[in-house]
Structures are given as structure tokens and as C-alpha cells.
N, C-alpha and C positions, 0 to 999 in steps of 0.2 A: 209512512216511513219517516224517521228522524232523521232532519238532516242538519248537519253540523252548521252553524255559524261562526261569522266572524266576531271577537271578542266585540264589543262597545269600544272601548279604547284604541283598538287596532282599527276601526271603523272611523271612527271620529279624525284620528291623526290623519287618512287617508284623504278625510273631506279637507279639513284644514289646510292640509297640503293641495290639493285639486285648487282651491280659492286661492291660495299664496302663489302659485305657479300660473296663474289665470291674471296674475295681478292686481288680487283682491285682497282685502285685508281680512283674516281671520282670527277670532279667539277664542278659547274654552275660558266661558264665565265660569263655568262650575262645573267642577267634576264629580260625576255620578258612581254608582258601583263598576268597576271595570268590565265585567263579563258579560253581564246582562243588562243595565242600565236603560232607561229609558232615554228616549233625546228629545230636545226640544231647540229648534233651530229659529234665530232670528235674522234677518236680510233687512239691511237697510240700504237705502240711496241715495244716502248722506243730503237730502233735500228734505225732510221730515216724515218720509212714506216709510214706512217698513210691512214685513208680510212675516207672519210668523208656521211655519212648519211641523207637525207629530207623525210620528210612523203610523201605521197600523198594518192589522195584517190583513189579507183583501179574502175572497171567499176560497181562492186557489190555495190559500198558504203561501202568496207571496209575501212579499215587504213592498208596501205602498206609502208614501206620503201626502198626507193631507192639508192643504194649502190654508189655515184657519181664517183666514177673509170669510168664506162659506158661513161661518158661522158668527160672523161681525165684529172679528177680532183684526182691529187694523182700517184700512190703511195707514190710518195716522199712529206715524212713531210710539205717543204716550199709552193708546190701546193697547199695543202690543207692550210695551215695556209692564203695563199694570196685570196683562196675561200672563208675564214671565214672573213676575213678582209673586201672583199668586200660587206658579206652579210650583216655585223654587220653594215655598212657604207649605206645598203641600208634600212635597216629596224630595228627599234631602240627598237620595240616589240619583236626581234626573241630570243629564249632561245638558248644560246650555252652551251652544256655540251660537256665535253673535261673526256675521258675515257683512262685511264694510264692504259695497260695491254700486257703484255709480249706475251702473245699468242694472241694478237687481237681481245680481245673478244669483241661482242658490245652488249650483255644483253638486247637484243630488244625481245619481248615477239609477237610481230607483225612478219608478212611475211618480209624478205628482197629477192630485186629486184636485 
């Protein structure tokens, strides 16, 4: 059965907002296609660490996120910013939101992996 989603953009503003109401600093580096867009989430904590975040979708047909450390993306800031670099370079649709938070929060209302 199909089930409806929430736009990308109505999804992203929500996180945005979740991190700015949490006391955290949030931004859209880049805006993707609105509806269906792919995201691509960065957290940093402002000490040079950051962790970088992708959806996927899990075996249920949920929405799951996947924590890219796993795959040796990160901890250090420049890993991850050269992972964003490449992704932004491969896909001109992806949303990047960039998440400034001292305790590494990432406001994901989803499972992370």
C-alpha cells in the first residue's frame, strides 16, 4: 500500500525548527527538489567532530537514518565536509542541512542506524 509522505521541504523546515527551538543552530546549505529530495544532514560540535546522516529506507518500508561514521565518514569535521562536497557535486537535488550543536544533537524524530 502507498503511503503518503511528507513533502522534503515541509520535512526539513520541521527539523530546522526542532534544532532552533532545542537551542541549536540550524541551516539549509542547499536546497534540493521540494517534494521528494534527497537529505543529507551534517552535526557538528563546534570542537572539530562532526557526524554526518542519509535516510534510507529499512526492510519494513520505514524511513531510517544512517549515521555515516559506519562507513568512515567523520569524525573529523574536514571528512565529513569533503563527503558533503562530493555529494552536493553529485546531486544538485540533495538538501543539506548543517546542524551547530555543542552536544551533537541531530533532532531526527526517525530511527538512526
Amino acid at each position: 500500500m502507498f503511503e503518503e509522505r511528507l513533502s522534503t521541504r515541509i520535512w526539513v523546515d520541521a527539523l530546522v525548527r526542532r534544532a532552533q527551538v532545542a537551542g541549536a543552530a540550524a541551516f539549509v546549505v542547499q536546497r534540493g527538489e521540494e517534494s521528494r529530495g534527497d537529505v543529507l544532514i551534517k552535526v557538528s560540535d563546534l570542537s572539530g567532530s562532526a557526524r554526518a546522516y542519509v535516510p534510507r529506507t529499512s526492510m519494513e518500508g520505514d524511513r531510517v537514518f544512517v549515521d555515516l561514521e559506519v562507513q568512515g565518514i567523520g569524525p573529523e569535521e574536514p571528512s565529513v565536509d569533503d563527503y558533503l562536497a562530493r555529494a552536493r557535486d553529485r546531486d544538485r537535488d540533495l538538501w543539506v542541512i548543517e546542524i551547530e550543536d555543542r552536544e551533537a544533537r541531530h533532532f531526527l524524530t526517525e530511527p538512526v542506524e
